[in-house]
C-alpha positions in Angstrom: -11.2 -12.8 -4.2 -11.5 -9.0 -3.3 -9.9 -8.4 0.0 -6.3 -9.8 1.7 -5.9 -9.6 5.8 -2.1 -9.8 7.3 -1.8 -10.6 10.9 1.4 -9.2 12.5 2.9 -11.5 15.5 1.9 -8.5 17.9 1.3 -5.2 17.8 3.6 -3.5 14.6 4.8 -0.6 14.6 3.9 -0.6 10.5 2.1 -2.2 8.2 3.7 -4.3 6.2 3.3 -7.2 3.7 4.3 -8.3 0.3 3.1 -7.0 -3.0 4.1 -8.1 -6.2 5.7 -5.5 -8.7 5.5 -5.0 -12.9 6.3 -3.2 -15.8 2.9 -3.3 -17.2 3.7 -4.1 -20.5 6.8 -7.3 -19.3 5.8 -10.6 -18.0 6.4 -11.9 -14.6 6.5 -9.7 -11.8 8.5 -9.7 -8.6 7.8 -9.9 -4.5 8.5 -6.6 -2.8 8.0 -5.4 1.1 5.2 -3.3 1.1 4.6 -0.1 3.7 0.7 0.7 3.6 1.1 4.8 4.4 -2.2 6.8 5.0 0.0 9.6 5.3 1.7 9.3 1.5 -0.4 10.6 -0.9 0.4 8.3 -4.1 2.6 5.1 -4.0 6.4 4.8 -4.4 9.0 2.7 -5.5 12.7 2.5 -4.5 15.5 3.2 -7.4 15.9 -0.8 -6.3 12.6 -1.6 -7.9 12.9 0.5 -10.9 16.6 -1.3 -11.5 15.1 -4.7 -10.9 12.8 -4.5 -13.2 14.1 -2.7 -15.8 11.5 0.1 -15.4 11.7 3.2 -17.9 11.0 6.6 -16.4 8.2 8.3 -18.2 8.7 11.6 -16.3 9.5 13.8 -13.5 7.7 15.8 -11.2 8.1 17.7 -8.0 7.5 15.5 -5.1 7.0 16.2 -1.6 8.2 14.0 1.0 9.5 13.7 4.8 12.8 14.7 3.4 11.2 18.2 1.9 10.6 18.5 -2.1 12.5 16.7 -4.5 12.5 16.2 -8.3 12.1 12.5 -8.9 11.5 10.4 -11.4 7.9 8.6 -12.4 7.1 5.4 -13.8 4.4 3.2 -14.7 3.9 -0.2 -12.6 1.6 -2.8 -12.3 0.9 -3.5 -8.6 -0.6 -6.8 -7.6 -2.0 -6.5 -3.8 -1.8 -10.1 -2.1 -5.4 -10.6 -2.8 -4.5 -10.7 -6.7 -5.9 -7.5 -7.8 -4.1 -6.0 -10.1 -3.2 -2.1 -10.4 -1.6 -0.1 -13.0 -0.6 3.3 -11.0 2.0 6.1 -11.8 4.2 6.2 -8.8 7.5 8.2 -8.3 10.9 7.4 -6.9 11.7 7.5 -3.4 14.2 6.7 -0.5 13.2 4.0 2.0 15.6 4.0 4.4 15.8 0.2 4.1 12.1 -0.5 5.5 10.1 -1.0 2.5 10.0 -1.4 -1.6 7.3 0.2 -1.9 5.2 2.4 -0.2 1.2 2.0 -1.4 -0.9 5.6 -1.0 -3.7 7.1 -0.7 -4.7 6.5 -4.4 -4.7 2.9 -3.5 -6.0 2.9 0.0 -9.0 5.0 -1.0 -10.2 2.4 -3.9 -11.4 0.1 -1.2 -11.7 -0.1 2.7 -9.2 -0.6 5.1 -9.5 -1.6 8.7 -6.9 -1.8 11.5 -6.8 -3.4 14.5 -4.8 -4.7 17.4 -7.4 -7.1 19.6 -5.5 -9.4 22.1 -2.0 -7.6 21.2 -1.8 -8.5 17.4 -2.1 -5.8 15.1 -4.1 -7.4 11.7 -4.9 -5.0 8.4 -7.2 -5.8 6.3 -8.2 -4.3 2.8 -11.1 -5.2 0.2 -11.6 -3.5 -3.1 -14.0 -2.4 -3.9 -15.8 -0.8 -1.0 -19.3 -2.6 0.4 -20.4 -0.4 3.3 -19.4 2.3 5.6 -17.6 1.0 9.0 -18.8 3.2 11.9 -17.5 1.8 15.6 -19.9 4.4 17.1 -22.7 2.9 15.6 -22.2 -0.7 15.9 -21.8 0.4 20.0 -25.0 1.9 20.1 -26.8 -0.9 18.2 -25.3 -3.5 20.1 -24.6 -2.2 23.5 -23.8 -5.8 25.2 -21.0 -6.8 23.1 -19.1 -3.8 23.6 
């Protein structure tokens, strides 16, 4: 299975669903809320996550976030999207504001293609990994003018 839809009941303001969490080298992992962000460059965890799972900072870099630059910590986590692939990423440390657990980037979001849409008032986001072809509204209209 390479690709995971999640219907929203209505048009969301985010998007949102759960993603399981690891220290690659533990067993087990746990559920978090995850907030897909096209506008974050690399995922982030809360300092919840890290706690939870016992997770070991490996570093620190210079991050840059809506709250301006920061030095935060990094750690290495196994992310397992809902359609059971399985990701080992670096991610840093951030603040949530109580909406999310984890914030998946860019360096996820561009492994694969992802497609958003809100037909008949419900907002549905779908991801596969890895990409199979190039989506182009524009050129679906002009090849199939009658379904438009």
């Amino acid at each position: 299975m390479a690709s995971f839809t999640t219907t929203s009941p209505g048009i969301a303001q985010s998007l949102r669903n759960e993603v399981g969490i690891k220290d690659p080298v533990a067993q087990g992992d746990k559920k978090f809320i995850a907030l897909w962000d096209t506008g974050a460059t690399n995922c982030v965890i809360t300092k919840s996550v890290a706690t939870q799972l016992g997770l070991v900072e490996v570093g620190r870099i210079q991050a840059h976030g809506v709250n301006g630059p920061a030095i935060v910590p990094v750690y290495v986590v196994e992310i397992i999207l809902p359609n059971g692939i399985r990701l080992v990423r670096q991610v840093t440390e951030g603040i949530s504001g109580g909406c999310w657990d984890v914030l998946i980037g860019m360096d996820v979001i561009t492994l694969g293609d992802f497609c958003v849409s809100n037909y008949n008032g419900v907002t549905v986001f779908s991801f596969r990994m890895p990409s199979k072809e190039r989506t182009d509204y524009v050129q679906l209209e002009l090849n199939n003018p009658a379904k438009t």
